[in-house]
N, C-alpha and C positions, 0 to 999 in steps of 0.2 A: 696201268703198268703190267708187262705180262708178266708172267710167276718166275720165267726162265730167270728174271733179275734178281727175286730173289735167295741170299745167300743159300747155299748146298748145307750150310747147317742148317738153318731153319725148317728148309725142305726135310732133310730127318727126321727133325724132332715131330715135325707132321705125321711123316709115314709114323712113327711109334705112334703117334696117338690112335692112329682112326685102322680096325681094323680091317684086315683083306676080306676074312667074309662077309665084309656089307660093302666095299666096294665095287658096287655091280652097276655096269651100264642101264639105262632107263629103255631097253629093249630095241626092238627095230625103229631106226631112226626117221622113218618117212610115215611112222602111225599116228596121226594127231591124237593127240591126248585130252581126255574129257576136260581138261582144263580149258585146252587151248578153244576148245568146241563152244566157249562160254561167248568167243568174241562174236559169234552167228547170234546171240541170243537176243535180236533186235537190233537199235542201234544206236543205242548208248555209248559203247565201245569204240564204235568209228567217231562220234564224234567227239568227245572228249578228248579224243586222240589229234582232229585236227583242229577242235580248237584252242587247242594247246600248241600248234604248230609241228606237232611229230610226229605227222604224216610223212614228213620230207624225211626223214630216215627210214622209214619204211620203205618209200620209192628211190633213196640212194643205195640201200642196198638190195633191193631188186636190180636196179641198175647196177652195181657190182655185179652181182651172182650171174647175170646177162655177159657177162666181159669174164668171168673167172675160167680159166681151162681148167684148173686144178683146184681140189680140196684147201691143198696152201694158201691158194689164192685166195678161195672162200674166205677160209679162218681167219687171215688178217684182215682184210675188207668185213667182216661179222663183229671184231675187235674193234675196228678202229669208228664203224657207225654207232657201236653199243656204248664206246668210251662220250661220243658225242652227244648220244641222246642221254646219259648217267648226267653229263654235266648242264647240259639243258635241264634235264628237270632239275639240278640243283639250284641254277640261278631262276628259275623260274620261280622257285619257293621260296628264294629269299627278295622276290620283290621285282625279278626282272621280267616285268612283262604289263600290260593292262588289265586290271576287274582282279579276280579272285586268283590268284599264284598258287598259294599253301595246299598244293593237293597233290597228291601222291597216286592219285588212279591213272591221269595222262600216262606216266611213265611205266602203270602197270601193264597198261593194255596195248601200249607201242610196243614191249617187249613182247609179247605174244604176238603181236602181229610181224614182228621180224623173225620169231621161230618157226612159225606159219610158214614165212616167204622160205626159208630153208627147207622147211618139211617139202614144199612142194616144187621145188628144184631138182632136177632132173641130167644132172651130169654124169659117165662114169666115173661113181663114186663107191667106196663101201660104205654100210647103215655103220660100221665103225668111224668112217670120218666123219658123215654126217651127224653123228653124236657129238661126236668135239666140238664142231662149228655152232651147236647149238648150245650144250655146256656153255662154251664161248660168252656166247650173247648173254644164257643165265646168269654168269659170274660175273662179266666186265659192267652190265647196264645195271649191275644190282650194286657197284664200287665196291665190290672184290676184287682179289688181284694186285690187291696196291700193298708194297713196303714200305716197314714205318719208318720215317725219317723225323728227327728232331723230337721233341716233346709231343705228346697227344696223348687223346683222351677218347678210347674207341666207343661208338655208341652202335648199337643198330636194331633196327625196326623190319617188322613183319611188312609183307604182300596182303591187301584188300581179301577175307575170305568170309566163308556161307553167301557166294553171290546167288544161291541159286532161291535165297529170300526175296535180296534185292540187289540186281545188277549194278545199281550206282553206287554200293558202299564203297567207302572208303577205309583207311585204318590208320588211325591218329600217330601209331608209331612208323608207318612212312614216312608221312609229312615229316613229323618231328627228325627223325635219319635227312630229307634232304634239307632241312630248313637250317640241320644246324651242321652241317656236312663242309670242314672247310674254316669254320669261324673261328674265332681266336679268343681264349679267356685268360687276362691278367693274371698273373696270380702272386704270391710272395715270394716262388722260388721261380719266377720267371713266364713267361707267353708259351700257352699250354693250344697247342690247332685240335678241333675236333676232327676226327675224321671218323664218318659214318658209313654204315653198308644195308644193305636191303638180305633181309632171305624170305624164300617163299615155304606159303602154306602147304609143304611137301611132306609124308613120311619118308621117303624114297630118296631125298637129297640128304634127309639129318642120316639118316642109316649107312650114307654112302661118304659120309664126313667132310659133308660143303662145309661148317660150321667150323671144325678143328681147322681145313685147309688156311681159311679165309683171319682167323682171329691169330693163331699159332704165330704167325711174325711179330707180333703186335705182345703178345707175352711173352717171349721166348728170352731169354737171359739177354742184358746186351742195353747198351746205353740208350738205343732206339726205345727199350722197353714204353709200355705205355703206363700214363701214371694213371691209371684206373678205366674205368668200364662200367656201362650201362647197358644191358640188353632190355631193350623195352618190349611190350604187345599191349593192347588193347584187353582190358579187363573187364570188371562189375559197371553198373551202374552210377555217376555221381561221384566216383574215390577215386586217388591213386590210390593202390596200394605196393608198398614197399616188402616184398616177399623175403621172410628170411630163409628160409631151406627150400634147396629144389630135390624132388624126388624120383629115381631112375625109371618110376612104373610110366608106359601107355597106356591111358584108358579107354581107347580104342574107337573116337573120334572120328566121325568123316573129314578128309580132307581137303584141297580143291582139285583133285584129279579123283573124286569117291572113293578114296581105299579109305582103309580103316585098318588098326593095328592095336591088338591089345596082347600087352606083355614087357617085362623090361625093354628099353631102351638101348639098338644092337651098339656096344659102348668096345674100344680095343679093350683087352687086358681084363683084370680084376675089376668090375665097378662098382663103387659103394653106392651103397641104394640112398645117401641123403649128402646133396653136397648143401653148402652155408654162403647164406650172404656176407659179405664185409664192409657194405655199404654202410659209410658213416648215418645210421637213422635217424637220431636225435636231431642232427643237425642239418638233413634234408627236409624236416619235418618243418622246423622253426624257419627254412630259407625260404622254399616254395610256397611261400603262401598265395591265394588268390581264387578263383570261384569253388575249386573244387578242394574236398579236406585231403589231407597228404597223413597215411597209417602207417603206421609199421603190422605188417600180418604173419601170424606164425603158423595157422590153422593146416594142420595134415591130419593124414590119411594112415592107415596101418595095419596091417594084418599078420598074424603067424604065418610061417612057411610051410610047407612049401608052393609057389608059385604055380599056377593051372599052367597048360600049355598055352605057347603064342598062338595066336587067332589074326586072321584075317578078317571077317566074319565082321559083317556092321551090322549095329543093333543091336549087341549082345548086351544086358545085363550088369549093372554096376555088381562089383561082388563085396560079400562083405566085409568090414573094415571097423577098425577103431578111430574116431576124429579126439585130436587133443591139440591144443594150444602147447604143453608140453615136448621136453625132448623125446623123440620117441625112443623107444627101450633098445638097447644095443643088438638085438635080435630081430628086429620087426624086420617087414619087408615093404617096401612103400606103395600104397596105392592112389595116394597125392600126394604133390609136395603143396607149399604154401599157395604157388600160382594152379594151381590143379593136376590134373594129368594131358595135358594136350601139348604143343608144339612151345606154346609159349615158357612154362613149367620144361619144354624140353632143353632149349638154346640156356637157358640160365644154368641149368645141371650142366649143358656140356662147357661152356665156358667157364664156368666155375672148376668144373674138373680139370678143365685146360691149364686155369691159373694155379692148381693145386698141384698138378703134375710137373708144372716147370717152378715150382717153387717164386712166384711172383708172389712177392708181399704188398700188394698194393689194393686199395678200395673196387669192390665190384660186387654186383649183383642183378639182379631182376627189379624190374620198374613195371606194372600194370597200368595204365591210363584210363581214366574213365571212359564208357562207351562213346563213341561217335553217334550222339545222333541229330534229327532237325531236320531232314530231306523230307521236301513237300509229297504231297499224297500223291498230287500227279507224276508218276513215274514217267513221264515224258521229259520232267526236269530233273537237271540233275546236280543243284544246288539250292539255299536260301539263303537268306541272310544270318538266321537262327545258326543251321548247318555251319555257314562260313566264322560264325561267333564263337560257337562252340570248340569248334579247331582252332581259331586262334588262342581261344585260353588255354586250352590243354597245351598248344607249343609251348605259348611262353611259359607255366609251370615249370614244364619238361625242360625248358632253357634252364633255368634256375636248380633245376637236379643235376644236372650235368655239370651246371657251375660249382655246386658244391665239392663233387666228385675230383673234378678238377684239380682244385685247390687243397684237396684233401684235407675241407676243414672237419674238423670232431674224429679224424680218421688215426 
């Protein structure tokens, strides 16, 4: 759905959140980006892509972009392929298709290859349209974009990152976004839809307030409201962990375009350095049961002020800190929250802050999933059966968090 639809209040209450000095374009629009350079890195990428069958949106909107005279034209043909291939990979993960569905790389890597076909179109255009048209694609194939209607229960999951370990990985919390993207859970006050969304391993997009844009309808006062939230990522080893506080610090982390960024988190307004989870724990703990142990983790990060300057600068130096299981001291400054300092630790603080700022009283927080692993040594394949086991138990847990949240049982 495009955003035009939805309401001019909601739009508002966005613009307050996210502010103007970090809302900055991602530069000239025709310069691939070290991300995008990853799909050259062999050919893993191509195929995964078509053996998923979404190749065919790549070559439909080549063939749009062939037929566009105008940027207009782009943009909606860029929407309307992006919205097709979001919903392909959704039924794909819930079963629609032959051999192994549950995987969340096809759709990463078809989305770069339709930025690619943009990047390298050639119309008179300005690097300002072509931004949009790309934007475009980032938002609509990741299911951004969409107004909430009826009961739901927003979850959403990270983009595949560190490929430059191993190009096949995956990340358990995409799967999980399209597996449960759409489904419907019972509950005592009635049929609750999940609706899911993707963001990628960006500094550059959270700075620029993909995150506020994209969740903001979805919390925003108003019967649509959603009755709770999960932001998931890929965590430890072996655990979920159930993170109770997230912390405004970066700790300055490569990401999948190599930048790096250490220093708070560019947040609108006043940001407090510790938001909280509300995630009913006890009773996630006792529901989700099954391979992996399901925690609650409180473990941060802390320092005296004042804060070094922001860095770009990759490599630098953890700095030093106090770790406590404790609340931290009304003066500290944060240099982890419970999920760390990186992307993940980032989406939970903003959404948290989100739900804090429009005064939503309802269940949310940060969900970590145990590490995705089991891909065979030969890096020519790019699944096993191990692999495929592994990701099915992490969904199904992850089903059973989401249910609770849901239902706002223990909440």
């Amino acid at each position: 759905m495009r955003r035009s639809l939805i309401p001019a209040v909601i739009l508002a209450l966005t613009a307050a959140l996210i502010s103007p000095a970090v809302a900055a374009a991602d530069g000239p629009a025709t310069v691939v980006t070290a991300e995008e350079r990853l799909y050259d890195a062999g050919d893993v990428p191509a195929r995964l892509v078509a053996d998923a069958g979404f190749d065919r949106y790549v070559r439909d909107l080549d063939d749009a972009l062939g037929r566009a005279s105008t940027a207009a034209e782009a943009e909606r043909a860029a929407a309307r392929v992006s919205s097709e291939l979001f919903r392909a990979a959704v039924r794909r993960a819930q079963g629609a298709g032959a051999g192994f569905t549950a995987d969340d790389r096809p759709l990463y890597w078809a989305r770069l290859a339709l930025i690619r076909a943009v990047r390298a179109w050639r119309p008179a255009v300005t690097d300002a349209e072509r931004t949009r048209i790309v934007t475009t694609i980032d938002e609509v194939s990741r299911g951004q974009r969409r107004a909430p209607s009826g009961r739901t229960v927003l979850v959403t999951g990270f983009d595949p990152f560190r490929l430059n370990r191993d190009i096949r990985q995956g990340n358990p919390s995409g799967a999980i976004a399209l597996a449960l993207d759409g489904t419907v859970i019972d509950t005592p006050a009635g049929r609750v839809t999940v609706v899911a969304m993707l963001f990628p391993v960006r500094w550059r997009d959270f700075g620029a307030g993909m995150v506020e844009r994209a969740v903001t309808p979805f919390l925003a006062p108003g019967p649509s409201r959603a009755v709770g939230f999960t932001t998931i990522s890929q965590g430890r080893p072996g655990k979920f962990d159930l993170e109770a506080i997230n912390g405004v610090w970066r700790g300055g982390a490569s990401d999948n375009e190599a930048a790096c960024y250490r220093g708070p988190a560019p947040v609108a307004a006043q940001a407090p350095q510790w938001t909280r989870s509300t995630l009913p724990m006890a009773a996630i703990s006792a529901a989700a049961q099954g391979r992996y142990p399901v925690a609650r983790n409180s473990e941060i990060s802390y320092a005296a002020g004042p804060n070094p300057a922001t860095s770009t600068v990759c490599d630098l130096p953890k700095l030093p800190s106090t770790t406590t299981t404790e609340a931290p001291p009304a003066s500290a400054m944060a240099r982890q929250g419970a999920g760390g300092d990186y992307l993940s630790n980032e989406i939970g603080y903003r959404v948290t802050l989100v739900r804090d700022r429009l005064g939503a009283s309802v269940p949310g927080g940060h969900v970590h999933t145990p590490v995705l692993d089991g891909l065979p040594a030969d890096r020519a394949v790019t699944a096993s059966p191990e692999y495929r086991a592994n990701l099915a138990a992490i969904v199904d847990q992850a089903r059973s968090v989401v249910a609770v949240v849901a239902r706002g049982e223990g909440y």
